[in-house]
Backbone as a chain_set.jsonl record, in Angstrom:
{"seq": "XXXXXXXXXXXXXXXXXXXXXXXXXXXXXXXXXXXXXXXXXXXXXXXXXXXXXXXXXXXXXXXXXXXXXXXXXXXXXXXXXXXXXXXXXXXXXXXXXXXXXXXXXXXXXXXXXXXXXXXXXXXXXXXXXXXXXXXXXXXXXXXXXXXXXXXXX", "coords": {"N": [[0.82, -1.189, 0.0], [2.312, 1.165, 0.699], [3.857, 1.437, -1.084], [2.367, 1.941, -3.526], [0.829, 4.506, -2.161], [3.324, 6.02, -2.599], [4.32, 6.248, -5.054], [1.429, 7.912, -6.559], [1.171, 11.289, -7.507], [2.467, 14.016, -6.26], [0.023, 16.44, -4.163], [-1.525, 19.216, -5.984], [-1.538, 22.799, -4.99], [-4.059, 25.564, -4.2], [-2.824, 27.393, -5.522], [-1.582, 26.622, -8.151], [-3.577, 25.65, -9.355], [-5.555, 25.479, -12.387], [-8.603, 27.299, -12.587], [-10.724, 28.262, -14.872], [-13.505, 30.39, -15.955], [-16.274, 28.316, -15.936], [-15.198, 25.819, -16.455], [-15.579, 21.985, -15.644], [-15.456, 20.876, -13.975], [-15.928, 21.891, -11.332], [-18.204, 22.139, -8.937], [-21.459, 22.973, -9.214], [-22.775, 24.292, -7.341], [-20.702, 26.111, -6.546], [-20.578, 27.455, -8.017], [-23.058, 28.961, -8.417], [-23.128, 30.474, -6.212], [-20.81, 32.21, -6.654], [-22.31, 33.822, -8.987], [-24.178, 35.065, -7.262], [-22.584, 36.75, -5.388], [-21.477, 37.974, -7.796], [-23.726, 39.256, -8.807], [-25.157, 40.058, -6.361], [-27.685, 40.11, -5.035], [-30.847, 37.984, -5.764], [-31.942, 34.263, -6.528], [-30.048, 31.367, -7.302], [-30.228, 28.469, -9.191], [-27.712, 26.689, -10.675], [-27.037, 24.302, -13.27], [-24.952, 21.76, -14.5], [-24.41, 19.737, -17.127], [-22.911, 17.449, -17.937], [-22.491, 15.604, -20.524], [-23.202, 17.521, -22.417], [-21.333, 19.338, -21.562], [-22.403, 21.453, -20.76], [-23.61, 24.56, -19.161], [-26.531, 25.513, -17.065], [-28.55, 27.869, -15.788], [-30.682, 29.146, -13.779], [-33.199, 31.341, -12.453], [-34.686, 33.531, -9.635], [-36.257, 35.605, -8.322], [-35.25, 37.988, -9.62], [-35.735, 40.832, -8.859], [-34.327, 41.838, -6.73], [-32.105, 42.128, -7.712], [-29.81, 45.018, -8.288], [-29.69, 47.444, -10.691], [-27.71, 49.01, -11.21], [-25.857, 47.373, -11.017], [-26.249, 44.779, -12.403], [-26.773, 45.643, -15.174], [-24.901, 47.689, -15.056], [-21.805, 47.333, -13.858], [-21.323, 44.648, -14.086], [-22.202, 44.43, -16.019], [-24.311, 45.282, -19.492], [-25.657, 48.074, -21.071], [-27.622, 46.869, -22.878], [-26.805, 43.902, -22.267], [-27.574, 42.09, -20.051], [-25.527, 40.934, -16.86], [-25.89, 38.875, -15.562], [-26.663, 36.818, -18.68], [-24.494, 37.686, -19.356], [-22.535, 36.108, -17.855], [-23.385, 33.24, -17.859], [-23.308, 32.997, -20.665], [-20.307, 33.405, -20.473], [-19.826, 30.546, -19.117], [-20.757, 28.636, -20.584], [-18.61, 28.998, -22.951], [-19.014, 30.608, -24.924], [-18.989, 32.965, -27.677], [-19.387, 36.342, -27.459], [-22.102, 38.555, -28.642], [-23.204, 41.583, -29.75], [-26.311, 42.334, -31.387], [-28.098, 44.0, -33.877], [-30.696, 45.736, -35.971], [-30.39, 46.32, -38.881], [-30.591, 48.199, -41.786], [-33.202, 47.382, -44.45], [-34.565, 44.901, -42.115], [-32.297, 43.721, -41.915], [-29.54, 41.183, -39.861], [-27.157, 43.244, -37.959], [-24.231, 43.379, -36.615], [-23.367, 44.727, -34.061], [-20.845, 46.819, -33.068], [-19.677, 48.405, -31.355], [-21.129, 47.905, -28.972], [-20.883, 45.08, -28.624], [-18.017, 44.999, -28.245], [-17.819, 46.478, -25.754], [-19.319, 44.209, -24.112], [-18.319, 42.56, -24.191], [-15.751, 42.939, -23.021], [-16.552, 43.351, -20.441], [-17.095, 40.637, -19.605], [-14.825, 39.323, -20.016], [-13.863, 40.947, -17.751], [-15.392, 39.373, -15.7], [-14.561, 37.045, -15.859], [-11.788, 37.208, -14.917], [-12.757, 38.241, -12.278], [-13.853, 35.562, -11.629], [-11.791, 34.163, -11.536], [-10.771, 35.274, -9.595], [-12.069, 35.209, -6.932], [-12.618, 32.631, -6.559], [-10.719, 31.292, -5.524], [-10.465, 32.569, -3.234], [-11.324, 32.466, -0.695], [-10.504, 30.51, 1.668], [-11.584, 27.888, 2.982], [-12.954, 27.313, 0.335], [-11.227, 26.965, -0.935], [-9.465, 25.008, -0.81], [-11.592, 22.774, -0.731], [-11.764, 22.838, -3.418], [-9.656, 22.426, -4.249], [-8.884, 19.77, -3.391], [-11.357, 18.455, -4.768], [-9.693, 19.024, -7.474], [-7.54, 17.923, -7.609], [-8.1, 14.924, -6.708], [-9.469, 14.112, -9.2], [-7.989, 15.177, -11.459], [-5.086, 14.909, -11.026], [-4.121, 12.423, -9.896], [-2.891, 10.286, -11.44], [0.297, 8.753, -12.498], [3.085, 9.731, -14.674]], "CA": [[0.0, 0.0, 0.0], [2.872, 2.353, 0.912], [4.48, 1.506, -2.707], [1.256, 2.709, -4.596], [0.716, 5.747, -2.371], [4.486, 6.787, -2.675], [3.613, 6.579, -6.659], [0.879, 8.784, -6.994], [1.772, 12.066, -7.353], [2.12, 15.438, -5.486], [-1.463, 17.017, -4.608], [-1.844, 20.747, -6.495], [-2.15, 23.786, -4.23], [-4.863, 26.033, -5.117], [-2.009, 28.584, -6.686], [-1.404, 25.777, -9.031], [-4.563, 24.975, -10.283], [-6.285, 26.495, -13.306], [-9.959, 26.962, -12.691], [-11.215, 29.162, -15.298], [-14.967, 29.89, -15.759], [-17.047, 27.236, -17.105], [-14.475, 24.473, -15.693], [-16.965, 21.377, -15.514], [-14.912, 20.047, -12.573], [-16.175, 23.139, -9.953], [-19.579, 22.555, -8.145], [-22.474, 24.099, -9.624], [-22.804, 25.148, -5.854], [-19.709, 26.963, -5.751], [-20.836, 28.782, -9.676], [-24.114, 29.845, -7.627], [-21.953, 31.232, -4.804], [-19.961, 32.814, -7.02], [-23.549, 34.541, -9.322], [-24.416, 35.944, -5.988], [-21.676, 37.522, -5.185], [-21.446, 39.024, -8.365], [-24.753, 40.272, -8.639], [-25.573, 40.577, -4.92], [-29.129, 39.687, -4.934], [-31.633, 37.344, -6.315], [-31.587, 33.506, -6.36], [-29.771, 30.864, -8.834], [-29.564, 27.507, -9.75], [-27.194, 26.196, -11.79], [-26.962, 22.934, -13.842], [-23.971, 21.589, -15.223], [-24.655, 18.769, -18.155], [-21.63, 17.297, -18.514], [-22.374, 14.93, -21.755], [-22.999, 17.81, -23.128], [-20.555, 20.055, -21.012], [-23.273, 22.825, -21.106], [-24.315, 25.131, -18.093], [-27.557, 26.137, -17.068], [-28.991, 28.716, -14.68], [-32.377, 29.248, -13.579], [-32.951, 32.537, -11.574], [-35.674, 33.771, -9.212], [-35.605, 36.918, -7.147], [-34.312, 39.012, -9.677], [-36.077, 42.143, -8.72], [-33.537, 42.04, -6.137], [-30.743, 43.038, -8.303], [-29.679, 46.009, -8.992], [-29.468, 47.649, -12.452], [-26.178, 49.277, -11.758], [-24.925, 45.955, -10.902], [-26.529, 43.787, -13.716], [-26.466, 45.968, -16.72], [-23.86, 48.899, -15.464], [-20.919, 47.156, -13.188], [-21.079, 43.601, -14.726], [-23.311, 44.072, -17.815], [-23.779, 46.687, -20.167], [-27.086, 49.017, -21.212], [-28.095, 45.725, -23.68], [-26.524, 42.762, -22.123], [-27.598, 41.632, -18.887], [-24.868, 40.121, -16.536], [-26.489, 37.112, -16.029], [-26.36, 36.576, -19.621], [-22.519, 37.454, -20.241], [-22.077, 34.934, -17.167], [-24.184, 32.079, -19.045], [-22.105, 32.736, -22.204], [-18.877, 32.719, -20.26], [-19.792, 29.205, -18.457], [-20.425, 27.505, -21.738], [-17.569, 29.213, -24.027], [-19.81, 31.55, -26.122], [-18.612, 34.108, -27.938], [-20.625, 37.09, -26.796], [-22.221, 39.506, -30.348], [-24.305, 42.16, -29.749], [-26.95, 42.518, -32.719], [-29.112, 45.159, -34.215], [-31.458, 45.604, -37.176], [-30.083, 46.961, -40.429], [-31.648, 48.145, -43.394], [-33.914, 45.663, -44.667], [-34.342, 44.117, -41.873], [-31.44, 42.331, -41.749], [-29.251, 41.483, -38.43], [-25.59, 43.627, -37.636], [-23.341, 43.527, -35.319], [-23.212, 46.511, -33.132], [-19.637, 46.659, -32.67], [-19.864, 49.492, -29.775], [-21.77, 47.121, -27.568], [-20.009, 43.817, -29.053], [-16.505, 45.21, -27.869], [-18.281, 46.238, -24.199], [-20.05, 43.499, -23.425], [-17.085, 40.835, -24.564], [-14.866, 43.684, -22.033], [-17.599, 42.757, -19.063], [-17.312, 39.078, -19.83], [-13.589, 39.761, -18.905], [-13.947, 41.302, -16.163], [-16.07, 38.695, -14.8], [-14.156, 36.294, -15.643], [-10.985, 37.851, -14.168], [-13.38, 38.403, -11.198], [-14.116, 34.449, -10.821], [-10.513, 32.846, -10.98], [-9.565, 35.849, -8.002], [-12.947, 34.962, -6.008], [-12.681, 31.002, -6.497], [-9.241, 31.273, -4.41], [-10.137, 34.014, -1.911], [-11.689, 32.313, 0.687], [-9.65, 29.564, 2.566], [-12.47, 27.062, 3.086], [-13.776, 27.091, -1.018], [-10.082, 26.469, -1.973], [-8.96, 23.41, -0.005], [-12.167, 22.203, -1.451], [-11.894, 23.073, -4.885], [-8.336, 21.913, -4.614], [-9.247, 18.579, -3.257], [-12.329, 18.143, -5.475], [-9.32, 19.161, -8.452], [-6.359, 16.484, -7.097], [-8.912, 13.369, -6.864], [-9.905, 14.21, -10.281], [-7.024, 15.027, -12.29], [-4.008, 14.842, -10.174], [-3.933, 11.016, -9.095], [-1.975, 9.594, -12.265], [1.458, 9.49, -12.445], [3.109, 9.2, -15.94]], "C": [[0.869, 1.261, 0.0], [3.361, 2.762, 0.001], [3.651, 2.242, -3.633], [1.292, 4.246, -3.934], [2.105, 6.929, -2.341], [4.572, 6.749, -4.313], [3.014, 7.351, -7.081], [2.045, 10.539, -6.774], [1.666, 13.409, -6.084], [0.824, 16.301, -5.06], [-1.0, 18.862, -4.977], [-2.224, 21.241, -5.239], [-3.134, 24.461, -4.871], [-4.069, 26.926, -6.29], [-1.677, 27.569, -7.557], [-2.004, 25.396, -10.114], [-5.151, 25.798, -11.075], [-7.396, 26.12, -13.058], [-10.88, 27.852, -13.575], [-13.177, 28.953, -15.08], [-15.646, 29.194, -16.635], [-16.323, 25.83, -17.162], [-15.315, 23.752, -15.395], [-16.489, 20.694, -14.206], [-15.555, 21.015, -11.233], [-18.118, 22.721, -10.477], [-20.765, 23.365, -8.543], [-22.974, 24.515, -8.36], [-22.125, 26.275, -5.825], [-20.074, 28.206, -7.086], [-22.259, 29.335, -8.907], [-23.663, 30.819, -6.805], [-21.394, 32.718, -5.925], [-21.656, 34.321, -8.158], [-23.602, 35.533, -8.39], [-23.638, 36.538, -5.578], [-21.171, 38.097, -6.376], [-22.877, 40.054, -8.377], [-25.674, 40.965, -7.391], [-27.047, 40.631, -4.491], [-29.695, 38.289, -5.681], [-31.824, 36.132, -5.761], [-31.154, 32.419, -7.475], [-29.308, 29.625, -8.238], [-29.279, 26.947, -10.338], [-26.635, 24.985, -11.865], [-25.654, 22.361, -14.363], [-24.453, 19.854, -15.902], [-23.996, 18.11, -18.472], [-21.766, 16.184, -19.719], [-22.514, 15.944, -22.64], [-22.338, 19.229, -22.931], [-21.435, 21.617, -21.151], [-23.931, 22.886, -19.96], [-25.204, 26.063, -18.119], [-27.878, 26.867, -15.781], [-30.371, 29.154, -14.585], [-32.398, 30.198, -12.262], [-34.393, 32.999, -10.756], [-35.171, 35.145, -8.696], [-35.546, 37.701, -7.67], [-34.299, 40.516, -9.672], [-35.219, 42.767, -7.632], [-32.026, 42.517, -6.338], [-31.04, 44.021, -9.12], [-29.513, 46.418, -10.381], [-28.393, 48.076, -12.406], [-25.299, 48.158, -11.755], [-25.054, 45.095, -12.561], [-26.349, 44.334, -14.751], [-25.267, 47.513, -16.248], [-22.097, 47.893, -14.954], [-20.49, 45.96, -13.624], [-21.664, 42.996, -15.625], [-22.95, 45.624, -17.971], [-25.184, 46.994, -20.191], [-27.697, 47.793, -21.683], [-27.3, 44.759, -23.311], [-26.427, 42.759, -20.502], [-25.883, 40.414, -17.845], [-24.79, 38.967, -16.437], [-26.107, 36.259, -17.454], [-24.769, 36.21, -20.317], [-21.767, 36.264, -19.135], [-22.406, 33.437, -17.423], [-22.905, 31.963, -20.22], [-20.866, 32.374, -22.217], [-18.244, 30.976, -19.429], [-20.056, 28.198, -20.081], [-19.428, 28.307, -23.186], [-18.032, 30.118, -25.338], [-19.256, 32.5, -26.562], [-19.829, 35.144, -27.856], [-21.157, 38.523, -27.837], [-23.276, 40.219, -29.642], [-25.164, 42.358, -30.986], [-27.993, 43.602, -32.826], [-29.651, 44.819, -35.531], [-30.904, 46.158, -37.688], [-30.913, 47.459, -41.197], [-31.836, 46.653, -43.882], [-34.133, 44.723, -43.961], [-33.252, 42.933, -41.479], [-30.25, 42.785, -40.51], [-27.846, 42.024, -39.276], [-25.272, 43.713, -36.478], [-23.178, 44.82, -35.202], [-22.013, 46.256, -32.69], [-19.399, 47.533, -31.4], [-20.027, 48.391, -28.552], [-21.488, 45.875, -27.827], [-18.906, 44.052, -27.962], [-17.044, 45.326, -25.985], [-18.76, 45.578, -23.807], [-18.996, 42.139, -23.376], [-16.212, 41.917, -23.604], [-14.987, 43.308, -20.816], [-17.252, 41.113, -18.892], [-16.222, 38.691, -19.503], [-12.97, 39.713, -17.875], [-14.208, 40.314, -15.428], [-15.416, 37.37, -14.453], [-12.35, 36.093, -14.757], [-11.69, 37.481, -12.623], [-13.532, 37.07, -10.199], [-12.725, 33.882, -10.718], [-10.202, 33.63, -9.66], [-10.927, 35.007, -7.162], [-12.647, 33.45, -5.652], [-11.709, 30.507, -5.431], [-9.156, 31.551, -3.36], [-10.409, 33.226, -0.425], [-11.268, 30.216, 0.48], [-10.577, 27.969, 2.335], [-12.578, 26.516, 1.255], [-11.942, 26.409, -1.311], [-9.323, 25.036, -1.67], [-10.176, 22.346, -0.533], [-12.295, 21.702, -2.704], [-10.0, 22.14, -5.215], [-8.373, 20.008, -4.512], [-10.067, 17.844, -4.379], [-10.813, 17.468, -7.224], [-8.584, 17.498, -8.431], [-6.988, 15.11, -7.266], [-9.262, 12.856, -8.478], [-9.023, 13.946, -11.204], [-5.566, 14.649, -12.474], [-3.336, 13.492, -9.37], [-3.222, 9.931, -9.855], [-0.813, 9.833, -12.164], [2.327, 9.119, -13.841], [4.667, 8.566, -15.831]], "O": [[0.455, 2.296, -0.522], [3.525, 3.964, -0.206], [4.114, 3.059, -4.429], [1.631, 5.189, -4.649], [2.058, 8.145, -2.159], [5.199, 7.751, -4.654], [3.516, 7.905, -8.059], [3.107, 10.773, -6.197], [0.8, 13.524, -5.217], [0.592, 17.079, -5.985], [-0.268, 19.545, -4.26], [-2.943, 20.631, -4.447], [-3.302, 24.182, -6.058], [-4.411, 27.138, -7.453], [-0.815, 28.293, -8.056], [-1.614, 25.015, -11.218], [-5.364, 26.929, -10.636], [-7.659, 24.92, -13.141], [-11.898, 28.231, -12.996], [-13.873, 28.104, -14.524], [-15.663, 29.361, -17.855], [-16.769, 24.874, -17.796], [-16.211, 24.329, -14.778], [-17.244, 20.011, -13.514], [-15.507, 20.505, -10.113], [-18.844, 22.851, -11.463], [-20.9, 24.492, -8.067], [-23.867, 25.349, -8.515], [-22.549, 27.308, -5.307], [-19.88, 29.422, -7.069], [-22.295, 30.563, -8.99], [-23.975, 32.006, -6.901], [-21.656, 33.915, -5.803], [-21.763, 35.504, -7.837], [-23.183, 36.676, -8.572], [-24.285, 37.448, -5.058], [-20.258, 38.883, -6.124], [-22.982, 41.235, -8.046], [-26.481, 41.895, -7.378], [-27.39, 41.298, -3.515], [-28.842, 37.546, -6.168], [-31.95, 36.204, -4.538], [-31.775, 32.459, -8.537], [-28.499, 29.456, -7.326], [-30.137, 26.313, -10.951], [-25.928, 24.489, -10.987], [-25.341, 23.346, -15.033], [-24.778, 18.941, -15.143], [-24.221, 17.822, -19.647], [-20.617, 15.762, -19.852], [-22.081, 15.683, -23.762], [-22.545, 20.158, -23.712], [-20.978, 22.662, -21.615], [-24.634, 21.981, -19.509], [-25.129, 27.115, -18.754], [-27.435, 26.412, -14.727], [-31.016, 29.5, -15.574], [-31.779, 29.93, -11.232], [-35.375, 32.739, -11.452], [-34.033, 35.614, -8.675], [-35.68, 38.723, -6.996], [-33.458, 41.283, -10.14], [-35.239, 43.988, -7.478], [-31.169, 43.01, -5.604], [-31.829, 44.171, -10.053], [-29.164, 45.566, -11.199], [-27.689, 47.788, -13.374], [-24.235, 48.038, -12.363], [-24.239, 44.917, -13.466], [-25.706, 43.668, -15.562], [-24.905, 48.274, -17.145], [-21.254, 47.857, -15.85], [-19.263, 45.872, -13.672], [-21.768, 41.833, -16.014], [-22.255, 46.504, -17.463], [-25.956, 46.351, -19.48], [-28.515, 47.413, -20.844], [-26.718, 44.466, -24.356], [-25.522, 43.251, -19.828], [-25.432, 39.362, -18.298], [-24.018, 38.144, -16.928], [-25.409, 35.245, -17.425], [-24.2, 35.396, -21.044], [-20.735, 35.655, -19.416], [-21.597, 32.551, -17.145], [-22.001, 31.164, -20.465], [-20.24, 31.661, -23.001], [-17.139, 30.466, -19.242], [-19.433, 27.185, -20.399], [-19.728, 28.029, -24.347], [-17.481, 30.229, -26.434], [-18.843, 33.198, -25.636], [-20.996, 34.857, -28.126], [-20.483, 39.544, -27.698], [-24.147, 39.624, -29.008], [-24.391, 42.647, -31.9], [-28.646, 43.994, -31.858], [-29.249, 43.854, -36.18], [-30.537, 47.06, -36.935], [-32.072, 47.046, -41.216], [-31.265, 45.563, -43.848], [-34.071, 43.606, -44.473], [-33.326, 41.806, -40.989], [-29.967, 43.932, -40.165], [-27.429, 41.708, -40.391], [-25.915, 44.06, -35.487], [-22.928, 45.735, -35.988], [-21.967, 45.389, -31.818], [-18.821, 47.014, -30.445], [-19.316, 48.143, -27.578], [-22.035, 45.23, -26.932], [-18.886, 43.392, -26.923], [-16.732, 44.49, -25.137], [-19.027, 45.937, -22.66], [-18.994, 41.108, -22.704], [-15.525, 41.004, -23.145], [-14.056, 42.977, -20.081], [-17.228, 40.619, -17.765], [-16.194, 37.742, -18.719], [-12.118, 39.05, -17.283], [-13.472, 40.116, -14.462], [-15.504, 36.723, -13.41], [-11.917, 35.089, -14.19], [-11.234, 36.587, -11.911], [-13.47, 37.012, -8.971], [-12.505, 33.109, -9.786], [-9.59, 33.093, -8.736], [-10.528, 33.931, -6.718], [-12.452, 33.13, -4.479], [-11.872, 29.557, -4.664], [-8.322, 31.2, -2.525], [-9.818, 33.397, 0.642], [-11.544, 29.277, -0.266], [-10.172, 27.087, 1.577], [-12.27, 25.356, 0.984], [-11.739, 25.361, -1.924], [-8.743, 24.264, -2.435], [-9.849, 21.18, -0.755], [-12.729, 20.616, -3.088], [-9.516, 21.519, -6.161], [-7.979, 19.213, -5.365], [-9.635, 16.813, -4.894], [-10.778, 16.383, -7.805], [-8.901, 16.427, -8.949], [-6.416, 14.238, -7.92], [-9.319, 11.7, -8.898], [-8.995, 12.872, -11.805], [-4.97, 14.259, -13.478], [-2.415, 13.472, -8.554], [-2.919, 8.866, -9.317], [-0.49, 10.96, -11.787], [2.175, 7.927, -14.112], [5.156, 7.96, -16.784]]}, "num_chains": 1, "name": "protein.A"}
């Protein structure tokens, strides 16, 4: 027994580990956690699909968030935060669109470029948060190590 676990390898600290957002290995607990503390109200829960690695969120409350929060601080005038946090959990590229002549759709490059800026931010926002607190990261680190971290080549 002591031969195998002097084999495996080293466990990852959290400064080690990459957890970007939309990582299917992190807790759709800890991506709720993390919602709420960006937008500071409401309530959310989110799905993770993993056959078809696609995350879902289902929101109540949300008269409880603010508008400078959701569309000024981590959205824009036309793109709800919520939304650019959806897009950045399943890998979306994030287009703003408008009508054209004739009917036909364009990209609003103004609010394209700011809302893919926000999406950024946010995501900036979740690798510092995911780390910050002591408790989430010994978790998240554990959760990571069992997962990916237990081969040795």
């Amino acid at each position: 027994m002591a031969a195998l676990e002097s084999a495996l390898p080293l466990s990852l600290k959290p400064g080690q580990i990459r957890a970007p957002l939309g990582a299917g290995w992190i807790p759709s607990d800890v991506v709720a956690k993390f919602i709420l503390h960006i937008l500071q109200g409401g309530k959310y829960n989110v799905t993770y699909i993993p056959r078809l690695a696609h995350w879902e969120i289902e929101s109540s409350e949300m008269w409880r968030v603010s508008s400078s929060i959701s569309n000024g601080r981590w959205g824009t005038q036309v793109m709800h935060a919520l939304t650019l946090i959806e897009a950045g959990l399943n890998a979306k590229t994030v287009t703003v669109w408008d009508t054209g002549p004739d009917d036909k759709r364009v990209i609003n490059q103004t609010e394209t470029v700011a809302a893919q800026a926000k999406l950024s931010e946010i995501k900036t926002e979740f690798e510092r948060w995911l780390w910050d607190d002591p408790e989430r990261s010994a978790q998240l680190a554990e959760i990571y190590n069992e997962r990916f971290n237990s081969f040795r080549v």
